[in-house]
C-alpha positions, 0 to 999 in steps of 0.5 A: 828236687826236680819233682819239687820244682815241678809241683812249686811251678804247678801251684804257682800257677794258681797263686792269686798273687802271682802273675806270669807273663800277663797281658794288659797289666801296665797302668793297672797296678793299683786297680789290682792291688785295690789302693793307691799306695805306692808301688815298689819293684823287688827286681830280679827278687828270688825268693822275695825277701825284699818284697816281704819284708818291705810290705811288713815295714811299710803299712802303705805300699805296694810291693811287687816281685820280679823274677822268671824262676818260678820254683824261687817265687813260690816261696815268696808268694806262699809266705805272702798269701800265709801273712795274709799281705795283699799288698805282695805280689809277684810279676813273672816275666824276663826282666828284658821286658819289664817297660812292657808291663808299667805304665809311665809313672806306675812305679814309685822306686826300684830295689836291685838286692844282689843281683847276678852281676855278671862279671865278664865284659862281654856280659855288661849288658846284662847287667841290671844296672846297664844303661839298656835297663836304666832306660826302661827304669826311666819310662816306668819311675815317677819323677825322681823315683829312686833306684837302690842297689845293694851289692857285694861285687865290688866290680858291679858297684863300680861299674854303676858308679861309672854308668851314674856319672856317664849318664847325669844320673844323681846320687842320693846315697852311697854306703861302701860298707852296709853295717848288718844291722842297718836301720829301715829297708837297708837292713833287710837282708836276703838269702844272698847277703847272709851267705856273703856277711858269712863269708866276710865280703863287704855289703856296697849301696847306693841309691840313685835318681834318674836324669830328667833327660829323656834321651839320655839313654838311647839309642837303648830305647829303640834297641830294647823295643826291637829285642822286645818285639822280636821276642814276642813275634818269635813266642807267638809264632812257635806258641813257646812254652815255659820248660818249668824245669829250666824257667828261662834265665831272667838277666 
């Protein structure tokens, strides 16, 4: 297994529809997927179920997958490139940094399928659903781009629901029970949600608009510039290096 993941990490490497970690991209989006589709991000996307099949749903647009696990991405981007879907591409980085790599507007909408939803109170932050990220989703959306979440933990669905209400978010679209043969973009399902249905758990969604109140999210902007910033001084001075055997833990 650990020699599999090594030549995935490798092959990646030379993928032309995976970009790790790279420099100038923000606001260029379209210029490298050459339309002007809209584009949508597959956060925290794995093995890219959602990139996939909503390129395969939706002649004109743009999916990008985010992850920084790239023995998951390489499934992705290999049934991509097989397809022959140009409009897939997947962004390798920490999510922590994902305002670095948009430009405002670049982004039409956000879908978090089943992300790690770090149960314990001391881990909140590191929650994709935490006002720290809704800040950045703020900076990169187009006005009123919207943010669908699916979810079987109860617990992070509510603590979005709290965080929504909290910051004069709006809610488009609520289901607390997803039926498995949901119709358009709900019904893609991933690796996850098949593991959870088996197991009997309800599937949670919602969909949600940002506030056009651009302080509504500090003081997390200057927070997340700081962290950011510390990052990258820290990668340049020590020229960090990726161990592909680990691939950093994304959120």
């Amino acid at each position: 297994m650990a020699h599999k993941k090594l030549i995935r990490f490798e092959e990646i490497k030379h993928f032309p529809n995976v970009l790790s970690f790279p420099e100038g991209m923000a606001g260029n989006w379209h210029r490298f997927f050459q339309n002007d589709f809209p584009i949508v991000l597959d956060l925290g996307c794995g093995k890219g179920e959602y990139s996939l099949g909503l390129a395969r749903m939706y002649d004109k647009l743009n999916a990008i997958g985010v992850d920084v696990k790239g023995n998951r991405i390489w499934k992705g981007a290999r049934m991509a490139l097989d397809e022959q879907l140009s409009r897939v591409a997947f962004l390798r980085i920490q999510i922590e940094q994902l305002v670095m790599y948009f430009a405002r507007g670049e982004v039409s909408a956000i879908w978090i399928p089943f992300p790690d939803p770090h149960p314990r109170k001391s881990r909140a932050k590191k929650r994709l659903t935490h006002p720290r990220f809704l800040w950045q989703y703020q900076q990169i959306l187009q006005p009123d781009g919207l943010i669908h979440l699916k979810t079987d933990s109860t617990e992070l669905f509510d603590f979005t629901l709290d965080i929504i209400h909290q910051t004069g978010c709006r809610i488009f679209s609520i289901q607390d029970d997803v039926p498995e043969n949901a119709a358009g973009a709900l019904g893609i399902q991933t690796y996850y949600e098949r593991l959870h249905r088996a197991e009997g758990k309800k599937i949670h969604y919602l969909s949600f608009a940002l506030p056009d109140n651009p302080e509504a999210f500090e003081p997390w902007g200057g927070i997340t510039l700081s962290a950011i910033q510390a990052q990258q001084d820290l990668r340049s001075r020590h020229q960090i290096t990726i161990n592909p055997m680990h691939d950093e833990n994304t959120n």
